[in-house]
C-alpha positions in Angstrom: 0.0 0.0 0.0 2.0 3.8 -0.9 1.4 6.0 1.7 3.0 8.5 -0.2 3.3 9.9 -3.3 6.3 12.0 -4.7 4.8 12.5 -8.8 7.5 14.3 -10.7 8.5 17.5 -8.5 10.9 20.3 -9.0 12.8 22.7 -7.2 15.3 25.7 -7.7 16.6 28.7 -6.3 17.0 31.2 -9.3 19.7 29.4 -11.1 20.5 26.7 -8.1 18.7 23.4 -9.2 18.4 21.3 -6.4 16.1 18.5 -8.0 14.7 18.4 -11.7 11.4 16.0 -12.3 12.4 13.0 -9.3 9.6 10.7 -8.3 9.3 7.9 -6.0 6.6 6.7 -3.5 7.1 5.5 0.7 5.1 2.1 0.7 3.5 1.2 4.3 5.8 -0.2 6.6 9.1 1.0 4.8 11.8 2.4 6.4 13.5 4.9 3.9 16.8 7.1 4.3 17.2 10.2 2.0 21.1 10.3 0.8 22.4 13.5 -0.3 25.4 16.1 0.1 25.0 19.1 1.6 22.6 21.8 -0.1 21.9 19.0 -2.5 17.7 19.6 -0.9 17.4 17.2 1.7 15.6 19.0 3.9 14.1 21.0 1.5 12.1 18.1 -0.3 11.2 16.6 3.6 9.6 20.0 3.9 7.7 20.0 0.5 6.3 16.7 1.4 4.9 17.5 5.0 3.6 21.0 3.6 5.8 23.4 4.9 7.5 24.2 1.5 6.7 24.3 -2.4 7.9 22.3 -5.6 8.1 24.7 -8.5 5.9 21.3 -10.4 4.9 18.1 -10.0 2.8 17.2 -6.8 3.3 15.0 -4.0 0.3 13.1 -3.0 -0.8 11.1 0.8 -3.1 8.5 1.2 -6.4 9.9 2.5 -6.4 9.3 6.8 -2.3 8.6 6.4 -1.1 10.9 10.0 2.1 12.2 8.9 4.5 13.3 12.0 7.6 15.9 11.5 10.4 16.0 13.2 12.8 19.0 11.3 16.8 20.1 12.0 15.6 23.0 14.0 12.2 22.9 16.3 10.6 25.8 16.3 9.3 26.5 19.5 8.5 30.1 21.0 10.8 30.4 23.7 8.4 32.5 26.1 6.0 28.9 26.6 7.0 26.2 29.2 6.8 22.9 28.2 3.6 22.3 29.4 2.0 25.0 27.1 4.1 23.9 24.2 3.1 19.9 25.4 -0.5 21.3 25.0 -0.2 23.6 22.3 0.8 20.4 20.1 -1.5 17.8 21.8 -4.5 20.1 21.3 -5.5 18.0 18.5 -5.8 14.9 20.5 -7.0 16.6 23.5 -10.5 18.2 21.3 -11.0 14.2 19.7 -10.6 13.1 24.0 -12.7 16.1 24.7 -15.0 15.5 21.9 -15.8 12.1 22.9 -16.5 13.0 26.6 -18.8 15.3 25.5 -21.0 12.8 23.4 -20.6 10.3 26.2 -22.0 13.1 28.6 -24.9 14.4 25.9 -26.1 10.7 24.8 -26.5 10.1 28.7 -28.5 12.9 29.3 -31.0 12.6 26.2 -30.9 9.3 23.7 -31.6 10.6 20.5 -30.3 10.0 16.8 -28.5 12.7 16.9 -26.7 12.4 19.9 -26.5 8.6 19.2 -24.3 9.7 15.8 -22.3 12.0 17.5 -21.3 9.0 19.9 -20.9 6.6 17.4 -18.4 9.3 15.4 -16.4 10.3 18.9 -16.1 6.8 19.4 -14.3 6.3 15.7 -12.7 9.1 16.2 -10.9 8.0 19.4 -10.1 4.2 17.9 -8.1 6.0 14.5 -6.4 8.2 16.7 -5.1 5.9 19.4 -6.4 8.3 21.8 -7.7 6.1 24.8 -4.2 5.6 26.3 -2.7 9.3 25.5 -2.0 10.2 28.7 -0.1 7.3 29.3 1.9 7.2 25.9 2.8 11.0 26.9 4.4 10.1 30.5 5.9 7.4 29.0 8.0 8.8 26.1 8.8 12.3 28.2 9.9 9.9 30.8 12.2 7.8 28.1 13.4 11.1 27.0 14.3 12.4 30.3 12.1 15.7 30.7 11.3 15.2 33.9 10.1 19.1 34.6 7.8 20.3 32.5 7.1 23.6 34.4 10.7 25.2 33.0 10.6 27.4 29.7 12.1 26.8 26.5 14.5 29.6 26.8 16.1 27.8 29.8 16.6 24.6 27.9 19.8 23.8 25.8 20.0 22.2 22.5 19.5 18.5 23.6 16.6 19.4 25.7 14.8 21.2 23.1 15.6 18.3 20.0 14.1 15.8 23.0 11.5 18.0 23.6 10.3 17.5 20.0 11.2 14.0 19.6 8.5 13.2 22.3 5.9 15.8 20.4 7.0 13.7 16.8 6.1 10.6 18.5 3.3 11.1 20.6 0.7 10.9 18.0 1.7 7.7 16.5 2.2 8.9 13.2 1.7 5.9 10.2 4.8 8.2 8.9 7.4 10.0 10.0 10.0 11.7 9.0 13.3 12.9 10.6 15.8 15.4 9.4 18.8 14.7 11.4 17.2 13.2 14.4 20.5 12.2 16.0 21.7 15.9 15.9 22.5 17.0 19.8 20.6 13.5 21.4 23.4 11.5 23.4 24.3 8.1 22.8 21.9 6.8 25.5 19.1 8.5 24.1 20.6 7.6 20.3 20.6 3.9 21.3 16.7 4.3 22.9 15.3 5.8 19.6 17.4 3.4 17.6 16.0 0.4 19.5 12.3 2.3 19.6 12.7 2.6 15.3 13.6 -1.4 14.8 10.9 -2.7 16.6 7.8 0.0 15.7 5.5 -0.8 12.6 5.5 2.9 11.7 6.6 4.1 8.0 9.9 6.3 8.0 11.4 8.5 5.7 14.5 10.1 7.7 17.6 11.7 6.8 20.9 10.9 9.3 24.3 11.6 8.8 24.5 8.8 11.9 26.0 5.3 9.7 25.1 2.8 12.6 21.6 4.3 12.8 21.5 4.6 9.0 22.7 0.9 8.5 20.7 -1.1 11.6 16.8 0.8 10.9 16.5 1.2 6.8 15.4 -1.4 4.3 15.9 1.4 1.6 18.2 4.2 0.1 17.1 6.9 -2.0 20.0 9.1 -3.3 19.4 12.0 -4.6 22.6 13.2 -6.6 23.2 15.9 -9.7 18.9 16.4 -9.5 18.1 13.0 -9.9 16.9 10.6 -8.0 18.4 6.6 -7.2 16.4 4.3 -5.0 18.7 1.2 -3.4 16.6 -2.1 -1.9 18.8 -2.5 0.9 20.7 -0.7 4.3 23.5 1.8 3.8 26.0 -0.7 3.0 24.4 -2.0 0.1 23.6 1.1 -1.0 27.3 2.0 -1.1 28.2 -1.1 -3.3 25.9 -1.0 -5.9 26.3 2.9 -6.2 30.3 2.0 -6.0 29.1 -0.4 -8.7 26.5 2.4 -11.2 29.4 4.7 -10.9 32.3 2.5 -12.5 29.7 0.7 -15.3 29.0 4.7 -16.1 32.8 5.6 -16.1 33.1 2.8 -18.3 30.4 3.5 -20.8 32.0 7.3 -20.9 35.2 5.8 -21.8 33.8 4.2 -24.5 31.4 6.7 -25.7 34.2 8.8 -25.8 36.3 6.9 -28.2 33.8 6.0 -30.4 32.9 9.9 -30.6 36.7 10.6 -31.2 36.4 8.0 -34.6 33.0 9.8 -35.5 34.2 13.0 -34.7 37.1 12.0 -38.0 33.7 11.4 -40.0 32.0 14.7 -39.2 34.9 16.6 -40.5 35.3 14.1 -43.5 31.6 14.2 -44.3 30.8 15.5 -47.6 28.4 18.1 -48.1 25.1 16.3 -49.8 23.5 14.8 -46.7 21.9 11.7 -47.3 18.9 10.2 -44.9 22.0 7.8 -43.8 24.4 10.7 -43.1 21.7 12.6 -40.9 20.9 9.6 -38.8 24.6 9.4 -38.2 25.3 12.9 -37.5 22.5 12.3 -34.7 24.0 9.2 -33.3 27.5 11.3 -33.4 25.5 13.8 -30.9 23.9 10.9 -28.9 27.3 9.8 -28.5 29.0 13.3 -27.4 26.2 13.9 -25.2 27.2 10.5 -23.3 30.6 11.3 -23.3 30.8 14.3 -22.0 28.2 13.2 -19.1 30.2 12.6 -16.2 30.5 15.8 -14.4 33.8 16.5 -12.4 32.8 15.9 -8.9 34.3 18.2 -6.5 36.7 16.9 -3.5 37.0 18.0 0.0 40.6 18.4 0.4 41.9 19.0 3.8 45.1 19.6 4.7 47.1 21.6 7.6 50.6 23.0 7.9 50.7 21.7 11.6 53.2 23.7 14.0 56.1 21.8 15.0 55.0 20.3 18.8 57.5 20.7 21.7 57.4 18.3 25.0 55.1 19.9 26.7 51.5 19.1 25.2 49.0 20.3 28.5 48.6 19.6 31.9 45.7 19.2 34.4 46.4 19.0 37.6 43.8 18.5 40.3 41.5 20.5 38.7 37.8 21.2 40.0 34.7 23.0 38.7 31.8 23.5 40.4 28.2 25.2 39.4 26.0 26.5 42.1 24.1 23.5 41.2 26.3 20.9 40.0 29.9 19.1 40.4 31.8 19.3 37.0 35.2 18.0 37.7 37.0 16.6 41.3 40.3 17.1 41.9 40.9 15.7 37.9 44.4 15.3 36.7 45.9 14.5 33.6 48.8 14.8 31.2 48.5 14.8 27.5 51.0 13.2 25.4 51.9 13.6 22.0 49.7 12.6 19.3 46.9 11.1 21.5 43.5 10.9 20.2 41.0 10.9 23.6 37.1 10.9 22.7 34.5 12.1 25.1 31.4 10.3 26.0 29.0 10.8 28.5 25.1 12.0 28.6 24.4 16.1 28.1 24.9 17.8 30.6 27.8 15.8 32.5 30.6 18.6 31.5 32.2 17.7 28.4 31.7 21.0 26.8 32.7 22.6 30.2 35.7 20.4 30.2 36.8 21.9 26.8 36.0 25.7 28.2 38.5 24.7 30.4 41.2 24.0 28.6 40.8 26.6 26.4 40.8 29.3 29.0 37.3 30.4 28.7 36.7 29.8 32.1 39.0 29.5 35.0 39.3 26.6 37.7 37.8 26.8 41.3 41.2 24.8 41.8 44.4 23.4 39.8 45.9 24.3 37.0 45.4 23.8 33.5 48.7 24.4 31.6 49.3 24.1 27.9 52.9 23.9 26.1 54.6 27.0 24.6 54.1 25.6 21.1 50.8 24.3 21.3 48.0 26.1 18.8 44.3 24.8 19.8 41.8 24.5 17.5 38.3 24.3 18.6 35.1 23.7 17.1 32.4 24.2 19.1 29.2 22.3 19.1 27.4 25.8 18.9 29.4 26.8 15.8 30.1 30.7 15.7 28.3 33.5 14.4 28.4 34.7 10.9 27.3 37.7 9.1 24.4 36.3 7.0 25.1 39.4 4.6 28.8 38.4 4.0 29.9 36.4 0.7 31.5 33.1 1.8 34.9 34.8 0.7 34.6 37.8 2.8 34.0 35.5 6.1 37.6 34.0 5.0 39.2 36.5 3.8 38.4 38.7 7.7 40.8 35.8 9.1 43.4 35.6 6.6 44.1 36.3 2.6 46.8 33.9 2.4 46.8 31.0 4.0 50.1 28.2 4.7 48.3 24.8 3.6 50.6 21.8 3.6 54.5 22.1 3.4 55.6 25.3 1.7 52.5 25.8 0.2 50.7 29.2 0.6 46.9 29.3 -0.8 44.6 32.5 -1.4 41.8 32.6 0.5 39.6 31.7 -2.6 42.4 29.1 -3.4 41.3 27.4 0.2 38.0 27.8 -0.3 38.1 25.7 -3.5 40.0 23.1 -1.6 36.4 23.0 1.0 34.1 22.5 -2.1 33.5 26.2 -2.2 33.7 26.6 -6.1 34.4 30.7 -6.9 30.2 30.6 -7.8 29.3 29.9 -4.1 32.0 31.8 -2.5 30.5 34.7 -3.9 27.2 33.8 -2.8 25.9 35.3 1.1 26.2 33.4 3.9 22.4 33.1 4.3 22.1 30.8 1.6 24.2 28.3 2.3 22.5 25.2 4.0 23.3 24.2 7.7 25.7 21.5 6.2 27.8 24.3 3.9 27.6 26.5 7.3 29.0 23.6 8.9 31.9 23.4 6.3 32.6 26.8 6.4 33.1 27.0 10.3 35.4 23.9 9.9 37.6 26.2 7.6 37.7 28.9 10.1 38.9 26.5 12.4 41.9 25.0 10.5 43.2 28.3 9.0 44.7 28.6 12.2 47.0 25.2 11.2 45.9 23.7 15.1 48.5 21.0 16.1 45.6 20.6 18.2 42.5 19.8 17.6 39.3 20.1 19.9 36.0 19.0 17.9 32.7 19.1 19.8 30.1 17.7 17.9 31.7 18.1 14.6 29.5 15.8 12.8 26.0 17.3 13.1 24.8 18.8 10.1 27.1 17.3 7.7 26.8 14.8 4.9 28.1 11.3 4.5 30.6 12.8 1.6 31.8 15.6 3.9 32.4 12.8 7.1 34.0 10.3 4.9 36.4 13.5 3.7 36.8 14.9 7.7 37.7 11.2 8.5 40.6 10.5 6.3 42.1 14.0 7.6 41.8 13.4 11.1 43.3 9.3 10.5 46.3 11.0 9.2 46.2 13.8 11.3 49.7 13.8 13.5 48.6 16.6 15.9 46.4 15.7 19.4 43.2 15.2 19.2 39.9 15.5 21.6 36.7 14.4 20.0 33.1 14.7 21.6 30.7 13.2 19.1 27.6 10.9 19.8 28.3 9.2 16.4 29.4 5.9 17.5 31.3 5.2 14.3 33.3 8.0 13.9 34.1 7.3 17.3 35.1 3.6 16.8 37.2 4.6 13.9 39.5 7.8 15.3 40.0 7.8 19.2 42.6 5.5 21.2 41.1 5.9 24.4 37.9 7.6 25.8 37.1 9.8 28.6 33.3 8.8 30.0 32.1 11.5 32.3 29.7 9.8 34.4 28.4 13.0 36.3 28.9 14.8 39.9 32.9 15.3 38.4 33.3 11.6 37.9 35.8 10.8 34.5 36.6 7.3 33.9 39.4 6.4 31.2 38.5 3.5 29.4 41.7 2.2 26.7 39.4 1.5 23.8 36.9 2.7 21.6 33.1 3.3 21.8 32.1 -0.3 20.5 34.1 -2.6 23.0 33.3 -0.1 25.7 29.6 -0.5 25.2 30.2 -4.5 25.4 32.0 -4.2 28.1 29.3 -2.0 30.1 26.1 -4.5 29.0 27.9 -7.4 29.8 28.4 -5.7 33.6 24.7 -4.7 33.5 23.6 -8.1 32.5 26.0 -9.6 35.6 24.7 -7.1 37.7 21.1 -8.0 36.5 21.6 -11.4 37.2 23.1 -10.7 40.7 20.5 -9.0 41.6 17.8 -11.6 40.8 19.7 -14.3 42.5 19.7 -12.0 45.9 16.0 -11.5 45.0 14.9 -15.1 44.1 17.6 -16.0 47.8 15.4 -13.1 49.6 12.1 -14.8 48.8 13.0 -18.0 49.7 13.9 -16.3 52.9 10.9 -14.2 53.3 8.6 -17.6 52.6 10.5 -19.6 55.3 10.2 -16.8 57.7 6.6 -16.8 57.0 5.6 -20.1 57.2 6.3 -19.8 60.2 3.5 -17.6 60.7 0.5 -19.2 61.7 -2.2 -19.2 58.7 -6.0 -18.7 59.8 -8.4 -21.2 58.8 -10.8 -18.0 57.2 -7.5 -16.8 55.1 -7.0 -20.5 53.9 -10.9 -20.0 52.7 -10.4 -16.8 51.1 -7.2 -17.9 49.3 -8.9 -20.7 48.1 -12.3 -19.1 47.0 -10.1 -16.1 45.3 -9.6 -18.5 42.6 -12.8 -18.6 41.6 -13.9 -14.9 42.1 -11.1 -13.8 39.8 -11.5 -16.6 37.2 -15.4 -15.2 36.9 -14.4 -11.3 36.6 -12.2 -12.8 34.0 -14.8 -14.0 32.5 -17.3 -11.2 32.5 -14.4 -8.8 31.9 -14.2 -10.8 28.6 -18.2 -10.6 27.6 -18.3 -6.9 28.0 -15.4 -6.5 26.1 -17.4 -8.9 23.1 -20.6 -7.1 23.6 -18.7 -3.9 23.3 -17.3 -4.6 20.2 -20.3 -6.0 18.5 -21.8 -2.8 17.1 -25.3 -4.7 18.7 -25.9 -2.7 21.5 -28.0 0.7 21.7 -26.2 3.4 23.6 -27.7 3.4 26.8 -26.2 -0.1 27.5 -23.2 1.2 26.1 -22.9 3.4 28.8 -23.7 1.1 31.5 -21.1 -1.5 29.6 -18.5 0.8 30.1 -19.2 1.9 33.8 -18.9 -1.9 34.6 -15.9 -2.8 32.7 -13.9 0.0 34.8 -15.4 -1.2 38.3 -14.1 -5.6 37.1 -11.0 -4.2 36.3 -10.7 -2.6 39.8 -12.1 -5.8 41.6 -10.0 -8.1 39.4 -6.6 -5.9 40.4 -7.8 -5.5 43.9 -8.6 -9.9 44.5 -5.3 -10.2 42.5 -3.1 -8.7 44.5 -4.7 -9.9 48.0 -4.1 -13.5 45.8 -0.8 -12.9 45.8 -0.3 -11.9 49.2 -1.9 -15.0 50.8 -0.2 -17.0 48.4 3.2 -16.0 50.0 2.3 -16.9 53.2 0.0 -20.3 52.4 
């Protein structure tokens, strides 16, 4: 069954083309991931199909009572609401179908008529379509999984992560049939990362989600659509199939070119040869000669990310922490922490938000100052620090300005000097876009662009926090190879768990209240090693459990049973074996569509008071059966 229609859409920016005439369709059940470099229109076509955008032709089509859930890069909350106003705000719709159907209950009580007997009848569907008879429990739940505890705060008081959880719980609470994600990984820690990954596998609802995130790419989707040069590529299979048979379209094309372009080389010889009477023969092959030109001259240079620094010579000293502590008035950041770097050490940092990492990196940059220790870096040490916040630039610059205000030439490599349009070329910032503002670029190109700023510097090291929200699977493939043959040190604070696994030696794991473990591996066997200690822990504590029972029933066999609690024990059998039963007719009658609503009514008073008496009976079952 398609759930979702895409029927030959378009899109440009004056003379940008982002797609030209793609089409596809999102099939029930299918969990789809959108592949495309930066400013290529990912979020742009995710925005076209939920509404929020326009396709210059074409037309994208849902299936009549399809619920469609959004979840973009950057929530748009207004900051002056708590979270309970902005929880209500976007569960108003629910709350007028729960309202709604209260309100027919209430007027077909008070007078049975047709009319009121419809109304019931449509609250009723209303309530069944929607899943709306356990929302109040779905919304405890999920804001409970996503650790938002207080709802009273506002949204100007939350950070980043907060806020992206915020509307992760909002995307979900509905149960969408779809939904779709535009970098849903962006600012969620790995715990939370691991709990949506989890919640994705085993849910029934359709997806269409773009993630820069390859372990969350590769475990979830059943299907790849690239979009690349305008055009569209759809790939049955996860992300590593999808890079093997697009490994695979990409060197049958380059082979096709090759000998398209030979074969228009011998043609080429006729066309000048060709006399001037054209035949019907002649003309065919003169088209065929164009055909063929056409084909070889398809493959369009594709631009590289080329990174490269002209690294400052590293003396002895690297940097020193010794017994350092941090406090807020509200919180322990570090305790009495001490560490020496050493040359060429690659330390990633894990831990849930809010633990310190970024604090951590303030710290060593001396952007804030120690409550005690020292933090001491070598003479001939040049940080560079990307911060998970990026910086701010003037939306009215051209992308050359911006580099130019740091430097207009620039040492890249060894003995190597580059202009600043020179290095721009070099970060896939051809001289069309560098003269282009700021405030078109995507987040992605933004992205790239602050990573420039940052190297210009030539860091021997390197501090990235978060470097890999907001840029595509090109752009990290690129950023990894640099930072593999990267000499200088290297802290990384990323929740992607395989860029992670791939760069670091060792990671720092900030467990909270100023606790930093060191753990000699990467993210991978550090996450074995922690569920295999919370499965032995697990199983310790159900053996104390199951020895505490044991304990608890000798100690109360002792205890002399009554002759009237042996009679209870015994007739509670029965009593909850018939509510079972009479739970289970209301239940049938309820569902038969047979019943007028006045009984109903009365059906659904009584279900409610056998629940109570079967939970009630239940749980003095239990407690008699511990003793007996």
């Amino acid at each position: 069954m398609n759930y979702i229609s895409i029927d030959h859409i378009s899109k440009n920016y004056g003379e940008k083309v982002l797609f030209d005439d793609i089409s596809f369709g999102i099939s029930k059940g299918q969990k789809v991931a959108l592949v495309a470099d930066n400013g290529a229109g990912k979020s742009t076509l995710l925005k076209i199909i939920v509404g929020d955008d326009y396709s210059d032709s074409g037309e994208v089509v849902t299936r009549n009572g399809v619920r469609v859930s959004f979840l973009g890069q950057e929530p748009n909350f207004d900051i002056n609401h708590t979270i309970d106003e902005v929880i209500e705000k976007a569960g108003s719709r629910m709350q007028q179908i729960i309202d709604a159907y209260n309100t027919a209950v209430t007027n077909n009580s008070n007078n049975d008529s047709k009319e009121t007997r419809s109304q019931l009848d449509f609250a009723i569907a209303q309530m069944d379509v929607n899943d709306s008879w356990d929302y109040d429990r779905r919304l405890k739940q999920l804001l409970t999984k996503l650790k938002i505890t207080d709802t009273s705060g506002r949204i100007s008081e939350m950070s980043g992560g907060q806020i992206k959880r915020l509307s992760l719980a909002l995307a979900l609470l509905d149960n969408p049939d779809v939904l779709l994600l535009d970098e849903p990984t962006n600012h969620l820690d790995i715990e939370i990362i691991e709990w949506l990954e989890e919640y994705l596998i085993s849910s029934l609802v359709t997806l269409l989600m773009v993630t820069h995130d390859r372990y969350f790419l590769d475990r979830i989707c059943d299907q790849i659509v690239e979009l690349t040069n305008g055009e569209v590529y759809i790939h049955n299979g996860n992300y590593s199939y999808f890079l093997e048979k697009r490994a695979e379209r990409q060197e049958n094309n380059r082979i096709e070119v090759d000998k398209a372009k030979k074969l228009m080389k011998k043609e080429l010889d006729w066309i000048r040869r060709m006399p001037k009477a054209r035949t019907t023969k002649s003309k065919a092959r003169i088209d065929s000669f164009y055909r063929t030109k056409e084909k070889a001259t398809s493959i369009k240079k594709e631009e590289q990310l080329k990174l490269e620094v002209a690294m400052s010579r590293i003396g002895g000293k690297i940097l020193e922490m010794d017994n350092v502590s941090f406090n807020f008035p509200d919180k322990t950041i570090l305790k009495d922490f001490s560490y020496t770097f050493k040359k060429g050490e690659r330390i990633g940092f894990v831990g849930n938000n809010g633990t310190g990492k970024s604090t951590f990196l303030n710290l060593v940059m001396k952007n804030l100052i120690p409550q005690a220790g020292t933090v001491v870096a070598g003479e001939t040490i040049v940080f560079g620090h990307y911060r998970q916040e990026g910086i701010k630039i003037n939306d009215n610059q051209t992308v050359l300005q911006v580099v130019k205000d740091i430097a207009e030439i620039i040492p890249f490599g060894k003995d190597r000097n580059l202009t600043a349009s020179q290095f721009l070329n070099h970060f896939m910032f051809p001289p069309k876009v560098q003269n282009d503002y700021v405030s078109n670029l995507s987040g992605g190109e933004r992205r790239r662009l602050y990573l420039l700023t940052v190297l210009v510097s030539n860091p021997n090291f390197l501090i990235l926090d978060e470097p890999t929200n907001d840029l595509d699977l090109l752009t990290l493939n690129k950023l990894e190879e640099f930072l593999e043959k990267y000499s200088g040190c290297l802290i990384l604070v990323s929740h992607d768990r395989y860029f992670l696994d791939k760069l670091v030696d060792h990671l720092f794991v900030f467990e909270g209240n100023g606790t930093i473990k060191d753990y000699y591996s990467n993210y991978s066997a550090y996450k074995l090693k922690k569920d295999a200690e919370k499965q032995e822990t697990k199983s310790h504590s159900n053996s104390t459990r199951k020895t505490d029972q044991k304990d608890n029933i000798t100690e109360k066999v002792k205890i002399k049973v009554s002759y009237k609690e042996k009679k209870e024990y015994e007739s509670l059998v029965g009593e909850i074996e018939k509510l079972e039963n009479e739970k289970s007719k209301i239940e049938g009658e309820l569902n038969s569509g047979t019943e007028d609503y006045e009984k109903i009514h009365e059906l659904s008073q009584r279900i409610g008071i056998v629940i109570e008496l079967i939970d009630s009976k239940t749980l003095r079952w239990m407690e008699l059966d511990e003793l007996i």
